[in-house]
TIKE-450236 format. One line per field, with one value per residue (C-alpha): residue in one letter; x negated, y, z negated. Coordinates in Angstrom, 1 decimal. Each point is the difference from the previous one (the first is absolute). Layout:
BEGIN
type: c(A / ...);
px: c(X / ...);
py: c(Y / ...);
pz: c(Z / ...);
This chain:
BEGIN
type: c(X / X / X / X / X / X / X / X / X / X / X / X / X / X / X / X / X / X / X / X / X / X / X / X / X / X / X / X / X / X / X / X / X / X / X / X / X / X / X / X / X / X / X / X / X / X / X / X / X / X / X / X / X / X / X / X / X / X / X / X / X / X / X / X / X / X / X / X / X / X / X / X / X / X / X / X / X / X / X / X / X / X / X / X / X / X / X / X / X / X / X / X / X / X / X / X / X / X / X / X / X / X / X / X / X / X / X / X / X / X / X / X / X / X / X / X / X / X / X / X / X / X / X / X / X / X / X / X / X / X / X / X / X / X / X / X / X / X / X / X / X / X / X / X / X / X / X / X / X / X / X / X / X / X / X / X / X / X / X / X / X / X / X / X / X / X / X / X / X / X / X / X / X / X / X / X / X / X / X / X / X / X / X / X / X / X / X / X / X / X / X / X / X / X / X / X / X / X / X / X / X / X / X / X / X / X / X / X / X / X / X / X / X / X / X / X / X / X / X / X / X / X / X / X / X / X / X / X / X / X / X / X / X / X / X / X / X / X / X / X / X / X / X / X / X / X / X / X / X / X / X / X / X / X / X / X / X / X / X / X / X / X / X / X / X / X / X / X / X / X / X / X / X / X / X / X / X / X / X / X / X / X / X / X / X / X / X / X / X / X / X / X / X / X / X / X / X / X / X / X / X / X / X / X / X / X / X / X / X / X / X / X / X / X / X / X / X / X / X / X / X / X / X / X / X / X / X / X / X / X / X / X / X / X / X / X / X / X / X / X / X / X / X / X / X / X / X / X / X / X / X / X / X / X / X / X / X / X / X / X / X / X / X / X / X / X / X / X / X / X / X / X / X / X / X / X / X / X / X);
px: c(0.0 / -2.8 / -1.7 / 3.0 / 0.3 / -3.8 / 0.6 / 2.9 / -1.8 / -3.1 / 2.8 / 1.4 / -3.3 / -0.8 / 3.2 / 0.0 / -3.8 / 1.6 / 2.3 / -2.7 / 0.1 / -2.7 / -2.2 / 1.8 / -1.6 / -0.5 / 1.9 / -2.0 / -0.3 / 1.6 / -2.0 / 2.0 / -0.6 / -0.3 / -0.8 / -0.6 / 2.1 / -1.3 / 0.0 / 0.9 / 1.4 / 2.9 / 1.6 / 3.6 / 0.7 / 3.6 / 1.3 / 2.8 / 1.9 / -0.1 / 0.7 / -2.2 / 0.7 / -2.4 / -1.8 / 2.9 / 3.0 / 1.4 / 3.9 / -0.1 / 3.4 / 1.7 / 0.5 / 2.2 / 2.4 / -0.1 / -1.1 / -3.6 / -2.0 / -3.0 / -2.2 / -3.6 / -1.6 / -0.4 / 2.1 / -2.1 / -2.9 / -2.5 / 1.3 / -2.1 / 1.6 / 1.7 / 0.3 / 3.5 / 2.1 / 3.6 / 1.0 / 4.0 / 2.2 / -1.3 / 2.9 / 2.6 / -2.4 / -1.6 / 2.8 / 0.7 / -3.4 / 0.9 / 3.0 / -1.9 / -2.7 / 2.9 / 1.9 / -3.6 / -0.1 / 3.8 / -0.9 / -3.4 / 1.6 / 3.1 / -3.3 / -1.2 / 3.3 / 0.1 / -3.1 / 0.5 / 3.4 / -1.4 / -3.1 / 2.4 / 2.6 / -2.6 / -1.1 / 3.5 / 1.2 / -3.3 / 1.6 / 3.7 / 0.8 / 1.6 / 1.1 / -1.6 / 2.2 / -0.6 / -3.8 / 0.7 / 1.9 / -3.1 / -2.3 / 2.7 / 0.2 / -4.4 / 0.1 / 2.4 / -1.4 / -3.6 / 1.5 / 2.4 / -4.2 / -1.1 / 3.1 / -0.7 / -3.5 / 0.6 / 2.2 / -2.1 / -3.2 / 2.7 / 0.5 / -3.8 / -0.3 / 3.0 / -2.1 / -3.1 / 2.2 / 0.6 / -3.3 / -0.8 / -3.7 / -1.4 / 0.3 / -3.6 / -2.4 / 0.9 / 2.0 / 3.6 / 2.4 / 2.5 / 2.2 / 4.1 / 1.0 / -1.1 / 0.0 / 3.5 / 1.2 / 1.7 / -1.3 / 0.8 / -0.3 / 2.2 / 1.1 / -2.5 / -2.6 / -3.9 / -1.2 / -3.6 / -1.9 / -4.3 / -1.7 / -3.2 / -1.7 / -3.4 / 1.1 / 2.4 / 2.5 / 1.4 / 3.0 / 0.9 / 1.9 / -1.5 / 2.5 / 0.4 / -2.2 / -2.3 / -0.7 / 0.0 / -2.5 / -2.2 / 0.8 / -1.0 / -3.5 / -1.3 / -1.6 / 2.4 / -2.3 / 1.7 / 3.5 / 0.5 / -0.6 / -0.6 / -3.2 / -1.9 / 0.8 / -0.5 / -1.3 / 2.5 / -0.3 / 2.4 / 0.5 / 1.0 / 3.1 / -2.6 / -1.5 / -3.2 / -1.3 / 0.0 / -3.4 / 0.8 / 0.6 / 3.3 / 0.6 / 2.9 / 2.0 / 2.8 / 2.9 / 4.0 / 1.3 / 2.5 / 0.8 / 2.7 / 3.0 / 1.4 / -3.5 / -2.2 / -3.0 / -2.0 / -1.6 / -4.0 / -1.3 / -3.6 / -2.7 / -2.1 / -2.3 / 0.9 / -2.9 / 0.3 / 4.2 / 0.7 / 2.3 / 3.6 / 3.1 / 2.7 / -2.6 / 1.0 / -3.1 / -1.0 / -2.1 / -2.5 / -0.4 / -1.5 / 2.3 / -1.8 / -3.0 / -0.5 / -2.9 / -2.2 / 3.0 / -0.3 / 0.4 / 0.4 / 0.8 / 4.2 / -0.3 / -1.7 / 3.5 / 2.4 / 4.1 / 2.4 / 3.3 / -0.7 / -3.2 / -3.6 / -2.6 / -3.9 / -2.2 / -2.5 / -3.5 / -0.9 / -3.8 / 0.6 / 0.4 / 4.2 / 2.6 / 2.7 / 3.3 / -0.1 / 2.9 / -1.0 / 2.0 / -0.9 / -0.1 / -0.2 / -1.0 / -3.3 / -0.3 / -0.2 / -0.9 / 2.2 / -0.8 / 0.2 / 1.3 / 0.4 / -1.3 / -3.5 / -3.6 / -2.7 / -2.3 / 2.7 / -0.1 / 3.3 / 0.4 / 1.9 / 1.1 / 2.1 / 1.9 / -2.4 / 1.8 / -1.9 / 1.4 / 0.4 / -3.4 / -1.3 / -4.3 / -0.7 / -3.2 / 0.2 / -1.4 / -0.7 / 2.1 / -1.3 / 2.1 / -0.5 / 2.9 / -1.9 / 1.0 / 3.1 / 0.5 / 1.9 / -2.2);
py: c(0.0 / 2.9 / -1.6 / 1.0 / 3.7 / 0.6 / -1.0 / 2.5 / 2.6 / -0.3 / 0.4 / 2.9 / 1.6 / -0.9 / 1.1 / 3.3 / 0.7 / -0.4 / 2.5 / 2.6 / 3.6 / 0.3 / 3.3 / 3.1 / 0.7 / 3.8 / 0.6 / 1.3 / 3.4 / 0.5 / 1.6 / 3.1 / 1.8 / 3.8 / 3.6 / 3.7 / 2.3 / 1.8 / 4.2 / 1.4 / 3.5 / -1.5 / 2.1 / -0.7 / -1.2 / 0.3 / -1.7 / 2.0 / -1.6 / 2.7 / 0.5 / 1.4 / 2.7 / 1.4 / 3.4 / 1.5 / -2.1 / 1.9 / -0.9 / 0.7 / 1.6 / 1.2 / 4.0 / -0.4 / -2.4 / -1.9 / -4.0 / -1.4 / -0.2 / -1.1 / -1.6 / 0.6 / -1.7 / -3.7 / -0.7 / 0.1 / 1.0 / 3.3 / 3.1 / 3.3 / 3.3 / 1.9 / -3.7 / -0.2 / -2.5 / 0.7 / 2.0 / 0.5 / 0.6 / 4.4 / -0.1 / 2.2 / 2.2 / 0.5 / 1.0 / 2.6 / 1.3 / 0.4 / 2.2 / 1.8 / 1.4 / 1.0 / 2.0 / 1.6 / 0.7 / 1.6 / 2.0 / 1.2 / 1.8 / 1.2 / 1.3 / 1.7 / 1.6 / 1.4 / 1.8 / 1.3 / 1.5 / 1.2 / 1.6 / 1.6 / 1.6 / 1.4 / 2.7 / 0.9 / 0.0 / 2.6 / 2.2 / -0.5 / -1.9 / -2.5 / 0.0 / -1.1 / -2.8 / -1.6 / 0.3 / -1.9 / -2.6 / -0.7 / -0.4 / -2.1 / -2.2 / 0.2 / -1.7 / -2.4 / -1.3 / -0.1 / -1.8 / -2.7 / -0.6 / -0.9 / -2.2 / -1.9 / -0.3 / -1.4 / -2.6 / -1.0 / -0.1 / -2.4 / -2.1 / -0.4 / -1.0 / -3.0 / -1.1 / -0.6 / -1.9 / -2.6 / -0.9 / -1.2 / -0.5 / -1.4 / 2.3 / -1.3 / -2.7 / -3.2 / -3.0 / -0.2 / -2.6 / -2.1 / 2.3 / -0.1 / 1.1 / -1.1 / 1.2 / 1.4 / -0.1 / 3.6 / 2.1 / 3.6 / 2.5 / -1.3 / -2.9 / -2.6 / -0.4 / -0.5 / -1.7 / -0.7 / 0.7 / 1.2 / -1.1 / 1.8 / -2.8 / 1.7 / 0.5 / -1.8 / 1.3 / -2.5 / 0.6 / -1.5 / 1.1 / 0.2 / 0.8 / 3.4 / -1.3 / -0.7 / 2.9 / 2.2 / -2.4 / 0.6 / 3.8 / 0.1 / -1.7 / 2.3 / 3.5 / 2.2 / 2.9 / -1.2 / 1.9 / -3.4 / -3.0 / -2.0 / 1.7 / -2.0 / -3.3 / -3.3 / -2.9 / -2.3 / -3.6 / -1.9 / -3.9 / -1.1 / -2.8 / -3.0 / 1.2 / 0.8 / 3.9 / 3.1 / 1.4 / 3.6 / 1.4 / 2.2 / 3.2 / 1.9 / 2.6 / 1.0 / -0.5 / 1.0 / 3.2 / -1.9 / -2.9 / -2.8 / 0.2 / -2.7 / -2.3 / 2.4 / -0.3 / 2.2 / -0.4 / 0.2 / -0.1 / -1.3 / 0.5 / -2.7 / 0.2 / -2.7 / 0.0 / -3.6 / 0.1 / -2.6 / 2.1 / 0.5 / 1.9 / -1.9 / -2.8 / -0.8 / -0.2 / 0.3 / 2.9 / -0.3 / 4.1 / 0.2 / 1.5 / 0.3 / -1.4 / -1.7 / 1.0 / -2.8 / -2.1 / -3.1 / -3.5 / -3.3 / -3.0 / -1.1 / -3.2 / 1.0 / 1.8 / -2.0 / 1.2 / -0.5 / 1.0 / 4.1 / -0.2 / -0.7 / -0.8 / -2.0 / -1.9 / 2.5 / -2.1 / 1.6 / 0.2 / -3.4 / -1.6 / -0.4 / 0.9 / 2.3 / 0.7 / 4.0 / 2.2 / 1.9 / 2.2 / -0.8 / 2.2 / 0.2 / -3.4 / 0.5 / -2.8 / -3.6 / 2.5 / 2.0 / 3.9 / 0.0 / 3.1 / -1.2 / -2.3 / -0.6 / 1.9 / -0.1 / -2.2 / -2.9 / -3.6 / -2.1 / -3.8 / -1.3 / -3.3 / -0.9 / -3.4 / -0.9 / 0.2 / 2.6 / 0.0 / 4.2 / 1.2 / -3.8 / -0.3 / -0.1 / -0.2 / 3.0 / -1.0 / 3.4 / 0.0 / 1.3 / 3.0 / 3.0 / 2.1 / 3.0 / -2.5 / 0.8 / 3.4 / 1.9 / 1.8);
pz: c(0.0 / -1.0 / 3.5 / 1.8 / -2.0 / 1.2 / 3.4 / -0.1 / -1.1 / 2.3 / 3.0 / -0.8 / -0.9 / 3.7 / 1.5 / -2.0 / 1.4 / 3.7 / -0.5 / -1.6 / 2.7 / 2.2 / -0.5 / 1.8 / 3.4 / 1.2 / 3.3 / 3.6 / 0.6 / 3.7 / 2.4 / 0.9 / 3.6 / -1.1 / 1.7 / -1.0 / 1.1 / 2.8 / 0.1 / 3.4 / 1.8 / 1.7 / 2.7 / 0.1 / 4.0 / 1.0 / 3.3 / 2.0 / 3.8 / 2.4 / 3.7 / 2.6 / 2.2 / 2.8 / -0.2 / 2.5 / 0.8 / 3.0 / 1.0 / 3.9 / 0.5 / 3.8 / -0.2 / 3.2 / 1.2 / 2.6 / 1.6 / -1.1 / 3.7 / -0.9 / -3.1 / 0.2 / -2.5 / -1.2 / -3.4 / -3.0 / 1.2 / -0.8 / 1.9 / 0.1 / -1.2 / 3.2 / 1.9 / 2.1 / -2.1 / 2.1 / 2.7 / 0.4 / 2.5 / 1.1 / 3.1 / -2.5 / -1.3 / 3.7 / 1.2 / -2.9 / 0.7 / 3.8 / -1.6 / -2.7 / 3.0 / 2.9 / -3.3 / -0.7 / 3.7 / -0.5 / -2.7 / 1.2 / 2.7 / -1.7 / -1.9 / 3.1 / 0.8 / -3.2 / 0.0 / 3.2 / -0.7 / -3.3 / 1.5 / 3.2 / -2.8 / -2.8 / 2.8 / 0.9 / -3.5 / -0.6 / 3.3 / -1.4 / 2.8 / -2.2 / -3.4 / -3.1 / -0.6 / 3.8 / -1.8 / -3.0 / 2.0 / 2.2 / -3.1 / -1.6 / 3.4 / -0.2 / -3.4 / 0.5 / 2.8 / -1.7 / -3.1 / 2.4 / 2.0 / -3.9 / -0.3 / 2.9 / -0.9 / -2.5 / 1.2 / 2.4 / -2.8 / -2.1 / 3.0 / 0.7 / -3.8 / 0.6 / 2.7 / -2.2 / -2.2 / 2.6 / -0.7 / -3.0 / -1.3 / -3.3 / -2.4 / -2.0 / 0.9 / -1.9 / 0.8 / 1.6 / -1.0 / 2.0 / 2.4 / -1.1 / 3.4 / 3.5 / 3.0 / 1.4 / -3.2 / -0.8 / -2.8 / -1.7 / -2.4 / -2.4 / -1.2 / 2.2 / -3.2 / 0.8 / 3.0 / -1.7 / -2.6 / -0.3 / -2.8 / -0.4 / -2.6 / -0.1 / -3.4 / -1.8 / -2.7 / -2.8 / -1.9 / -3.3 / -3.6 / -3.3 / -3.1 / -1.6 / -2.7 / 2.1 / 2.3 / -3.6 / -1.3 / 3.0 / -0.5 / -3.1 / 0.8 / 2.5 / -1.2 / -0.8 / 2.0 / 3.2 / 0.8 / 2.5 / -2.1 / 3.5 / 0.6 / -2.1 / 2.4 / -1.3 / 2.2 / 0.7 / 1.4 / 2.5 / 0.1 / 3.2 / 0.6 / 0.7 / -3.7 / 1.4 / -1.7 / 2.9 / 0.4 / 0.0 / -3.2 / 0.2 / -2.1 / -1.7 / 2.5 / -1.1 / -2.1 / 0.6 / -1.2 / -2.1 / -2.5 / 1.5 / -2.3 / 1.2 / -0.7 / -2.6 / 2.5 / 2.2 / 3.5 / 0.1 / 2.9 / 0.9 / 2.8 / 1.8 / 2.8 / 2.9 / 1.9 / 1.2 / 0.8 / -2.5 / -1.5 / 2.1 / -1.6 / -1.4 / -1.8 / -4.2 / -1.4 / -3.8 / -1.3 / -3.6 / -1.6 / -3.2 / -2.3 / -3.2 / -2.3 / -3.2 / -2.0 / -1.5 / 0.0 / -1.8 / 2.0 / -1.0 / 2.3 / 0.4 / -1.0 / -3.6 / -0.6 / -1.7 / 0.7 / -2.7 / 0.9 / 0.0 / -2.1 / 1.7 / -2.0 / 0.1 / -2.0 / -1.6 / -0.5 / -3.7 / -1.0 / -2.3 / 3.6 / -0.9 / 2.8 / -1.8 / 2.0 / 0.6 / 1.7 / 3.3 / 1.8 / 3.4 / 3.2 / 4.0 / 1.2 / 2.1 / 2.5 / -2.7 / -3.0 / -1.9 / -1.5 / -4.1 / -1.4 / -3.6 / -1.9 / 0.9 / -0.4 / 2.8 / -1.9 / -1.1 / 1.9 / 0.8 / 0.1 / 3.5 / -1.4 / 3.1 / -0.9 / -2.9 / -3.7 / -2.3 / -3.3 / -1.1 / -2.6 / 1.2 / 0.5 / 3.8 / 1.1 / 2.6 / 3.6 / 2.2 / 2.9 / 3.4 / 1.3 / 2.4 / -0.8 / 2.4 / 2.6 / 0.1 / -0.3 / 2.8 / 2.3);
């Protein structure tokens, strides 16, 4: 019986050495991918859609009416200034011109017969031969008949000026579009719209709108010395459609007189040279102006900002090499980085955990992280 009682206790002294704990083990410290935040002068780039326009966009109108008989030029192609585009129908107005000359003709010699009666009753009107109202009728005759020779004239001169209007020449050198009327068809003064357009694109004019707040930002920036606030021009770039950059740089023209009510926005209109002809009016192209500048802004990389519903905040590396949650107030985004305007110092360095699990005040054993934030600024 005491055999059995010893063996008893000999097993449970065994069993209860089994279950003694093991010796506490310290956890790894996480390698943890960090950066400092980087200092920059950030200029704030804004991106407008405008349309282009050429330097002169000439509508090329019939002053007379009358049938198209003849087109002398190929469609869309470069015409010189004072080239015949159109001639129209001149058998009307010829005619009128044949009427205007035989009524000069008229009145030149009621003209002569006037003078000569005026000149044969002044001497008898001196001898009182004839009285001085048959005197006064002949001068009165004289002028009448000067004044109907400046009448017809002047008809005539009009009809000579309808003539030149049958032909019509290009009113600048550039290039013409696409005719709307052909030949026979019948045109006038009013009514019959454009038959062409010239587009001098030497120079091409972009339109586009910035807001109210806007254009009195970019008031307010220039020197106040200047009575026109778009004398001091800023450079402005254009994207083309196929996304490729223009190589002329364009500047700042003009802007409307007035605010849209209907939209809150203003026209600005910008300058570029076109010395290649890649530029046509009508194009949608995109424009980049520099509408401001942040001074030694600070920048940290998007992905080291953690969103929380309406609250952004990152992991602060502390000097005991702990990662403490800190509220930011974060900024313009700049390309894949994002401006800081609260919350963080120059010299302080963020942890980008990405998917990794990093306990809040945790030890990390910080890893630099390459990163050229200067990269990515706008240019």
């Amino acid at each position: 019986m005491r055999f059995i009682y010893n063996v008893f206790l000999s097993s449970l002294a065994v069993l209860m050495g089994c279950h003694q704990p093991a010796p506490p083990t310290e956890k790894p410290v996480p390698d943890v991918n960090v950066v400092r935040v980087g200092v920059a002068s950030v200029p704030v780039i804004k991106e407008y859609v405008g349309q282009t326009y050429g330097k002169a966009d000439i509508a090329i109108q019939s002053r007379v009416d009358g049938w198209i008989t003849g087109i002398h030029f190929k469609e869309g192609s470069y015409v010189k200034q004072g080239q015949l585009l159109y001639t129209i129908d001149d058998q009307p107005i010829q005619t009128r011109i044949d009427a205007a000359n035989a009524r000069l003709a008229q009145v030149n010699t009621q003209l002569v017969k006037a003078k000569s009666d005026l000149e044969r009753v002044e001497p008898l009107t001196a001898m009182n031969a004839l009285s001085k109202r048959d005197l006064d009728a002949a001068r009165a005759a004289y002028e009448a008949a000067k004044s109907e020779l400046e009448v017809a004239k002047a008809g005539l001169q009009n009809s000579k000026i309808e003539l030149s209007y049958t032909r019509i020449t290009a009113p600048v050198s550039g290039y013409i579009g696409i005719s709307k009327y052909q030949m026979g068809d019948y045109v006038g003064r009013i009514g019959a719209g454009a038959l062409n357009t010239v587009s001098n694109t030497e120079k091409i004019r972009v339109r586009f709108s910035v807001t109210e707040a806007e254009f009195l930002t970019y008031l307010k920036s220039v020197s106040e010395k200047k009575k026109n606030a778009l004398e001091v021009s800023r450079p402005v770039k254009l994207l083309l459609s196929d996304g490729t950059d223009y190589s002329e740089t364009g500047v700042i023209d003009l802007a409307n007189r007035e605010i849209d009510p209907a939209t809150g926005s203003i026209i600005i209109q910008a300058i570029f040279n076109n010395p290649l002809g890649i530029l046509r009016p009508g194009q949608y192209v995109k424009l980049r102006m520099q509408t401001g500048l942040f001074q030694d802004a600070i920048l940290i990389p998007q992905q080291a900002v953690i969103a929380l519903q309406n609250m952004y905040q990152v992991l602060l590396l502390t000097d005991s090499s702990t990662v403490a949650p800190t509220l930011i107030k974060p900024g313009m985004r700049v390309g894949a980085n994002w401006i800081i305007t609260e919350g963080l110092k120059p010299d302080n360095k963020v942890a980008i955990v990405g998917n990794a699990i990093v306990k809040p005040n945790s030890k990390v054993k910080p890893v630099d992280f390459p990163w050229n934030y200067s990269s990515s600024l706008p240019r």
